[in-house]
DRENPA-3360 file (N, C-alpha, C; in nm, 2 decimals, always signed):
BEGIN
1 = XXXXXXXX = +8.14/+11.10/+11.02/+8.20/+11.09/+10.89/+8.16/+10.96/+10.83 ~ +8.11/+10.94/+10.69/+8.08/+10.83/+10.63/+8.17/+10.76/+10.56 ~ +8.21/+10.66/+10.60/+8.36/+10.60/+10.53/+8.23/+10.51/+10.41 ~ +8.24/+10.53/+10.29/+8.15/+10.48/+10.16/+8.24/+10.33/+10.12 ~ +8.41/+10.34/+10.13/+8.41/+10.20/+10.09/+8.40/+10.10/+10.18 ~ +8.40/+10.12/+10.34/+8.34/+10.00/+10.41/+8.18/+10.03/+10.44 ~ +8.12/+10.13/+10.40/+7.98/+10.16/+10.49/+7.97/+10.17/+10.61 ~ +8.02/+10.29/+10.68/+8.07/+10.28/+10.84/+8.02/+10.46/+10.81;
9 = XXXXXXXX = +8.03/+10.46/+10.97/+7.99/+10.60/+11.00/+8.11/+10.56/+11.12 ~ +8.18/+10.74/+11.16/+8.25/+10.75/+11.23/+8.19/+10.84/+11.35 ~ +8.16/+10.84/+11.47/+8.09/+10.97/+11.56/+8.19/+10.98/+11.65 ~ +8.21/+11.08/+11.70/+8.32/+11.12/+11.80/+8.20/+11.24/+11.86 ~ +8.14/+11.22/+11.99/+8.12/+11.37/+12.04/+8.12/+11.38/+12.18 ~ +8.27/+11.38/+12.17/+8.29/+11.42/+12.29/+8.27/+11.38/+12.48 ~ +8.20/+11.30/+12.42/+8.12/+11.18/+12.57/+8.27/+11.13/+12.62 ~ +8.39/+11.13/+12.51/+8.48/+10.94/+12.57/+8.55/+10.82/+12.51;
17 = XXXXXXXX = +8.45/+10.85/+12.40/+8.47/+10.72/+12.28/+8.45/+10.81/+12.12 ~ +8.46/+10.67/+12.06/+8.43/+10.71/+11.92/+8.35/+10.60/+11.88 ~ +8.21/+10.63/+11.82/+8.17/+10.50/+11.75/+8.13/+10.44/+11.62 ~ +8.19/+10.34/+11.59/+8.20/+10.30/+11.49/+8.08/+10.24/+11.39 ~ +7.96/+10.27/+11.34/+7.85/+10.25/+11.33/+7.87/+10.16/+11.14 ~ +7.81/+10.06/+11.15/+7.81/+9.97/+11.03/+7.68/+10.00/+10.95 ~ +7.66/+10.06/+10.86/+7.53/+10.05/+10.75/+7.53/+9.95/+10.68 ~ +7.40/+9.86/+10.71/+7.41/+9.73/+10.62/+7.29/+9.73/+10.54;
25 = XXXXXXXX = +7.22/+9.85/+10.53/+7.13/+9.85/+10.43/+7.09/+10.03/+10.43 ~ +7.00/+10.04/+10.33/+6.95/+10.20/+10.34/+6.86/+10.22/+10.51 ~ +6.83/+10.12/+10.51/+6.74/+10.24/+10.68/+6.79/+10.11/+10.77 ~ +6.91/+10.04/+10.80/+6.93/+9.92/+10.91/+7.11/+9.95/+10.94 ~ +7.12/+9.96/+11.04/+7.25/+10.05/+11.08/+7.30/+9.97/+11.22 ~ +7.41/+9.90/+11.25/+7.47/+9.84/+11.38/+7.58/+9.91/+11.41 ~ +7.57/+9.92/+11.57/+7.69/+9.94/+11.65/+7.82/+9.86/+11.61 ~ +7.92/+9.86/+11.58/+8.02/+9.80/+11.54/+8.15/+9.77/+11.67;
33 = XXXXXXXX = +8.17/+9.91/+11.69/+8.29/+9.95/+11.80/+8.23/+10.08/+11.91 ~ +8.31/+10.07/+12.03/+8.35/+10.18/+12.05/+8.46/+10.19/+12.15 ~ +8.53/+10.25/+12.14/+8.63/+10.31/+12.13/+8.67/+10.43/+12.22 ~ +8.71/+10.35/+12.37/+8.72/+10.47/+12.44/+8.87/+10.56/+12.44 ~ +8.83/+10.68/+12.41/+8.94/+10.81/+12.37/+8.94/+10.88/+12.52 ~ +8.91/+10.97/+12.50/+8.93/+11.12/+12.67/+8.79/+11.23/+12.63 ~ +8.76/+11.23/+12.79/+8.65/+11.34/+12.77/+8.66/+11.50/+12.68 ~ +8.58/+11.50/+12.57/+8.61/+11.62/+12.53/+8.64/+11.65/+12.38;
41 = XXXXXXXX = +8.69/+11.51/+12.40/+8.76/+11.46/+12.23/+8.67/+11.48/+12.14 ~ +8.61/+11.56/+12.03/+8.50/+11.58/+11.96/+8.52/+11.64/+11.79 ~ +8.63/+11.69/+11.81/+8.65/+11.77/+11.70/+8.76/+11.65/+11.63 ~ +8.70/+11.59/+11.47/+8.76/+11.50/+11.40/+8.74/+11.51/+11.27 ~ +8.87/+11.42/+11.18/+8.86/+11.42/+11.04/+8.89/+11.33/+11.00 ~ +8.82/+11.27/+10.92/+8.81/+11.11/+10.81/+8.91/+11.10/+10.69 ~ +8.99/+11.06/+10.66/+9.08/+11.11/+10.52/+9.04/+10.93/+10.44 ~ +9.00/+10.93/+10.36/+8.97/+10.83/+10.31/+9.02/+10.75/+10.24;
49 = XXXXXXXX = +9.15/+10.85/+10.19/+9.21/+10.84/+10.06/+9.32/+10.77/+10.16 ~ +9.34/+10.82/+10.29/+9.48/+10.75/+10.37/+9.41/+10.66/+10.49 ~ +9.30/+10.61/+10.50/+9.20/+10.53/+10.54/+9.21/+10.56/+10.69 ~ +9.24/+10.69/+10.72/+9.26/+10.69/+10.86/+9.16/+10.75/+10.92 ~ +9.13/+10.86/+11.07/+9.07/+10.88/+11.14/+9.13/+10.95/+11.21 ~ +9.16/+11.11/+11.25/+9.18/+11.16/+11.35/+9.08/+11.25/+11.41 ~ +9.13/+11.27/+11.55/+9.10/+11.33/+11.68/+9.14/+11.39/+11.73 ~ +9.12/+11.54/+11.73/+9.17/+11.60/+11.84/+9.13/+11.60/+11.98;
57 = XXXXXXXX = +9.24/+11.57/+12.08/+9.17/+11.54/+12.22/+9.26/+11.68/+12.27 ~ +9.16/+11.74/+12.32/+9.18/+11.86/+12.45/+9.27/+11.85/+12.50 ~ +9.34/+11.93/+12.56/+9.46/+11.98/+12.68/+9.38/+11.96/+12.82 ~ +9.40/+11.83/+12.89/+9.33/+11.85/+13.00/+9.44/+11.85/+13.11 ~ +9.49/+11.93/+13.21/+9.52/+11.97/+13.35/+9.68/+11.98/+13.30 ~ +9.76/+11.86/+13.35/+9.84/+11.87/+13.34/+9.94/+11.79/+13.19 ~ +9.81/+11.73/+13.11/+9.82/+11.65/+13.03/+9.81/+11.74/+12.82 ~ +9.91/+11.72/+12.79/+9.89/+11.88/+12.67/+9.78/+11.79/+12.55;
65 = XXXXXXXX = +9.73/+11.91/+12.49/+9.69/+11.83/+12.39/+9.72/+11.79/+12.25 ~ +9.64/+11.65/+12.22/+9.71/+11.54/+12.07/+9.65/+11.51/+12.00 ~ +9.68/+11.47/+11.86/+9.61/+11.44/+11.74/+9.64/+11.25/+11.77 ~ +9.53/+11.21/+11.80/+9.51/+11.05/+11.77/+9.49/+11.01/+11.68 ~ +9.54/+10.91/+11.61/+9.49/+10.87/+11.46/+9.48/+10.71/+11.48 ~ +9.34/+10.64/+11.40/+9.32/+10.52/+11.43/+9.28/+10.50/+11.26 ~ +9.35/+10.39/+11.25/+9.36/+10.30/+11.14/+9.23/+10.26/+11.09 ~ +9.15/+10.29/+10.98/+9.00/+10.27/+10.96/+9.02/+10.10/+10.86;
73 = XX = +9.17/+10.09/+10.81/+9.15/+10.02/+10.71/+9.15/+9.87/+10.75 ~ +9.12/+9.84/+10.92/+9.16/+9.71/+10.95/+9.00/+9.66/+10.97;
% end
């Protein structure tokens, strides 16, 4: 997901983490963060307007599954 008013890309796929990728020009792009979540975790949504970030992370064994939400605005 492309957050436009910081110039950030959000990726979540599933590896573990989420990474927070910085656009500082049209074709020049940095690693910013990453952010380790739970294997699996892949399916996510950016809300912009509430500057947040959720995750759904899988039901794994004996552990149910949750919506994480991480703060984009700090």
């Amino acid at each position: 997901f492309y957050d436009a008013k910081r110039k950030r890309i959000y990726v979540s796929g599933g590896e573990g983490f989420v990474d927070v990728i910085e656009q500082r020009d049209a074709d020049n792009y940095k690693l910013l963060e990453r952010t380790s979540t739970a294997p699996g975790a892949r399916t996510s949504f950016f809300s912009p307007e509430l500057e947040q970030f959720y995750l759904a992370v899988p039901r794994r064994g004996e552990k149910p599954a949750e919506i994480r939400v991480y703060d984009a605005g700090k």
